[in-house]
C-alpha positions as CSV (number, residue, x, y, z in Angstrom):
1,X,3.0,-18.1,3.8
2,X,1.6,-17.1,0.4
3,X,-0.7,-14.9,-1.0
4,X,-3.3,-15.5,-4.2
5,X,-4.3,-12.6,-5.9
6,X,-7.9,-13.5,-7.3
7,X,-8.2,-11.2,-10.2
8,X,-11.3,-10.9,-12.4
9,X,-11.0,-9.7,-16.0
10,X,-10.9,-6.0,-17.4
11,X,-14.5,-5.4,-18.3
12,X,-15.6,-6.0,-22.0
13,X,-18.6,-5.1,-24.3
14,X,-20.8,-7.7,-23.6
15,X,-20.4,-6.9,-19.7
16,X,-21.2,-3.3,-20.4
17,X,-24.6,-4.7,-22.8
18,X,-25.6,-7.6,-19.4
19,X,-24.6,-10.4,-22.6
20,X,-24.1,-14.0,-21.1
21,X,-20.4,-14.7,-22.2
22,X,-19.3,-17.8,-21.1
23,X,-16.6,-19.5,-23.3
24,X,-16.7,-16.8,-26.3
25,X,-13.6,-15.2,-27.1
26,X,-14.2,-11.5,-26.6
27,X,-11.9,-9.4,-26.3
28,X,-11.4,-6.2,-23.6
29,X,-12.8,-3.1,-24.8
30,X,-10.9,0.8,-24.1
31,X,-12.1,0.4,-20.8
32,X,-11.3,-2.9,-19.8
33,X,-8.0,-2.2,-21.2
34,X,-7.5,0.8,-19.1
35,X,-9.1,-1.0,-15.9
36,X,-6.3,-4.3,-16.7
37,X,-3.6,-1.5,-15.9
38,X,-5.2,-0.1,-13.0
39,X,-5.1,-3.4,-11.6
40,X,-1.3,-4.1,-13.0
41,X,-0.1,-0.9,-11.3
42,X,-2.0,-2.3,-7.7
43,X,-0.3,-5.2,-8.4
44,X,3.6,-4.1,-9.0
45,X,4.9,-3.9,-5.6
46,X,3.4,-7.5,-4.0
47,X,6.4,-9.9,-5.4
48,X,4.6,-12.4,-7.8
49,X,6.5,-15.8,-8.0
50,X,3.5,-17.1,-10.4
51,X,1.0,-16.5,-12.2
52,X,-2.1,-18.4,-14.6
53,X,-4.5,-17.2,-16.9
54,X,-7.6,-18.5,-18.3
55,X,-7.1,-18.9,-22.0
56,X,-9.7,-16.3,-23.3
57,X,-9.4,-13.5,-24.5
58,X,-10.4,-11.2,-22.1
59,X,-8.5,-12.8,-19.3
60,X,-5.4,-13.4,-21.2
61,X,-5.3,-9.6,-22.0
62,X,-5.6,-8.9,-18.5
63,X,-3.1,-11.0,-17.5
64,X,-0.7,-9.7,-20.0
65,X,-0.5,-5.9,-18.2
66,X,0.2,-7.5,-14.9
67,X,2.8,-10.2,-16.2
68,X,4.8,-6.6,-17.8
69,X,4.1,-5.0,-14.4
70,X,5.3,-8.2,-11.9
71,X,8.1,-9.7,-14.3
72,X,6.0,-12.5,-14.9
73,X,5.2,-15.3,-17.3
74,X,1.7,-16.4,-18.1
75,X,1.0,-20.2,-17.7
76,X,-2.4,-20.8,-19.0
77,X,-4.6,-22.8,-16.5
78,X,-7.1,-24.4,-18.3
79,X,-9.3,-24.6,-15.0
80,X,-9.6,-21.2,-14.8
81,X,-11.8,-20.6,-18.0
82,X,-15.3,-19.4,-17.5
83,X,-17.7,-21.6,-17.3
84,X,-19.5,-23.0,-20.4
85,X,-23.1,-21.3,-20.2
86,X,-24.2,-23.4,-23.3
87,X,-27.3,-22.0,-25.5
88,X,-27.1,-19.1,-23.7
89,X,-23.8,-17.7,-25.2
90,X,-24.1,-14.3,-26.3
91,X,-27.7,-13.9,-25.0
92,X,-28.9,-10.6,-23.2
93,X,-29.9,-11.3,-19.7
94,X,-33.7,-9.7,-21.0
95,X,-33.8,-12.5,-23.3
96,X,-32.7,-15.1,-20.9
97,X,-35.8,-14.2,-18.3
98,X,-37.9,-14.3,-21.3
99,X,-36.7,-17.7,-22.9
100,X,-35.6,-19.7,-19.9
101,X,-38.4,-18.9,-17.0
102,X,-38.1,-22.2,-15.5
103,X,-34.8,-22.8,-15.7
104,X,-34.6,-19.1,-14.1
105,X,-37.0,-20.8,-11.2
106,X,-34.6,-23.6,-10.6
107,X,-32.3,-20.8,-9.4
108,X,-29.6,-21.7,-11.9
109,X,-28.2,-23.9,-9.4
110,X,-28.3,-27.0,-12.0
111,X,-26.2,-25.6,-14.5
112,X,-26.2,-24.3,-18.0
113,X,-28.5,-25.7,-20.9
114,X,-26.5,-27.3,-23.4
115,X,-23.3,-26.4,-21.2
116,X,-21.5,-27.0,-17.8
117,X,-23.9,-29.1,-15.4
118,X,-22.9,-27.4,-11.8
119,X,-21.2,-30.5,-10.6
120,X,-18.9,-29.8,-13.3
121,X,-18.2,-26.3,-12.4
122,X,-17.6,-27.4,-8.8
123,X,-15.0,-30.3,-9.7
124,X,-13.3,-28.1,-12.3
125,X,-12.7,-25.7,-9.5
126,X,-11.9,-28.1,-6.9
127,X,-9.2,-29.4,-9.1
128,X,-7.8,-25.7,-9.6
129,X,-7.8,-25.0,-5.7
130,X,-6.0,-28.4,-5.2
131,X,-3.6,-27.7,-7.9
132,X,-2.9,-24.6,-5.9
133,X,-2.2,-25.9,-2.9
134,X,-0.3,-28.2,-3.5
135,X,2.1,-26.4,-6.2
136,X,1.9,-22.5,-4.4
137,X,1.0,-22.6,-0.9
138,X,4.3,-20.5,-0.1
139,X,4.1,-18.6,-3.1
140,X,2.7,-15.1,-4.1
141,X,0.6,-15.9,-7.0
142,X,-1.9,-14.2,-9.4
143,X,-4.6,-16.0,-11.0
144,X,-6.6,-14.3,-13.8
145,X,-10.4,-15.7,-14.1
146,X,-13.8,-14.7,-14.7
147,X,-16.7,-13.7,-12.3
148,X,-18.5,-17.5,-12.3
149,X,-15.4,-19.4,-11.7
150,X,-14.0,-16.6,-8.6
151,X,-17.3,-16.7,-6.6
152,X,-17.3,-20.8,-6.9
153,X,-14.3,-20.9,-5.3
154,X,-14.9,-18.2,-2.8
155,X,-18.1,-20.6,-2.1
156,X,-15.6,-23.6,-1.8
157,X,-13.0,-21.9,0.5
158,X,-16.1,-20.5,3.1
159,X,-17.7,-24.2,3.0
160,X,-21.0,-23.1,1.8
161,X,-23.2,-24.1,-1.3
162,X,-22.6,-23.1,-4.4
163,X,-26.0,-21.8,-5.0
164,X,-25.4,-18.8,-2.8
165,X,-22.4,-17.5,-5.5
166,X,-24.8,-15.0,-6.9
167,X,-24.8,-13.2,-3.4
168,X,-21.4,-12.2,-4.1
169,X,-20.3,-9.5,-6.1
170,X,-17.0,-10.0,-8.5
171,X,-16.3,-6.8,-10.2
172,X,-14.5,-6.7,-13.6
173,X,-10.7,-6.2,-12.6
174,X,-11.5,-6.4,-8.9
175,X,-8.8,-8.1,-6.3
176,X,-9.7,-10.5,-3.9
177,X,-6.8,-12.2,-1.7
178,X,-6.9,-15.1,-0.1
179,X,-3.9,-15.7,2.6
180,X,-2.1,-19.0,3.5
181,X,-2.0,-19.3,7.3
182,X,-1.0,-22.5,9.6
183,X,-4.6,-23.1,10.0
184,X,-5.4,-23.1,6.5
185,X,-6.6,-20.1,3.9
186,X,-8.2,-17.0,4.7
187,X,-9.9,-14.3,3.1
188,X,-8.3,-10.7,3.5
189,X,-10.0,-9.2,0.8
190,X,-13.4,-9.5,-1.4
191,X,-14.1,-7.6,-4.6
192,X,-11.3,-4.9,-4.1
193,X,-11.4,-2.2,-6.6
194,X,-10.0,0.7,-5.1
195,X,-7.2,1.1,-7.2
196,X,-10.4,1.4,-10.3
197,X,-10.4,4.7,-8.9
């Protein structure tokens, strides 16, 4: 049975400032650069048959030292693009408490103002997970995505709400592996980032 490789983007500047992201294009900074071959080095010896990027920038980048380290190709996979966080694009998470209280109180759990509602975010993910079992379910495959979109589907895989995500931790360029088994799909690893090290 196959393997899936969850692997979060190399960490940018807006991570390092706690900016709200979403769908802009930034690109990795020296040390995401240097974390996105840390990871591709991890990732050498585990015989990829496949592997998908989200289309931005940061992802993409990633993805490109592990497709040089596996003998890979990228596909892009649309689905795995972070998720659209609206007005709040490029907003420090200071300013968000400040601007936003009630949406804040509503626990984020309706979505994004002016972007993704969360029933949205759910189906898109849904659709990748199906996509991938159906196409790879005996294949070692990587995907490259972003913190929202990996602890959605972590969510989806354990059977629990979506609204607990943000008690999971996704580090930039972190592994998680999910495992194929007769029964279904297993978790082996959460948030790996030993070979950051």
């Amino acid at each position: 049975m196959g393997n899936i490789y969850l692997v979060r983007h190399g960490i940018t500047d807006y991570n390092k400032e706690n900016r709200y992201q979403g769908q802009l294009d930034i690109p990795l900074n020296l040390q995401g650069r240097d974390q996105a071959k840390r990871v591709a080095k991890a990732l050498a010896d585990e015989d990829i048959n496949v592997m998908y990027s989200s289309d931005l920038k940061r992802a993409y980048e990633t993805a490109e030292f592990i497709a040089l380290a596996t003998n890979q190709k990228i596909k892009i996979l649309q689905d795995l693009r972070e998720v659209d966080v609206g007005v709040l694009e490029g907003m420090l998470w200071d300013d968000v408490k400040k601007q936003y209280p009630e949406w804040l109180k509503l626990g984020r759990n309706q979505g994004y103002p002016g972007g993704e509602s969360r029933a949205d975010i759910e189906k898109r993910v849904q659709n990748l997970w199906e996509y991938t079992m159906k196409n790879h379910r005996k294949d070692n495959v990587v995907l490259v995505s972003h913190g929202g979109i990996i602890k959605t589907l972590i969510c989806q895989i354990l059977g629990i709400s979506a609204n607990k995500r943000s008690r999971f931790v996704i580090d930039n360029c972190s592994i998680t592996t999910l495992v194929f088994n007769n029964s279904g799909v297993m978790i082996k690893t959460l948030n790996s980032i030993w070979h950051l090290d």
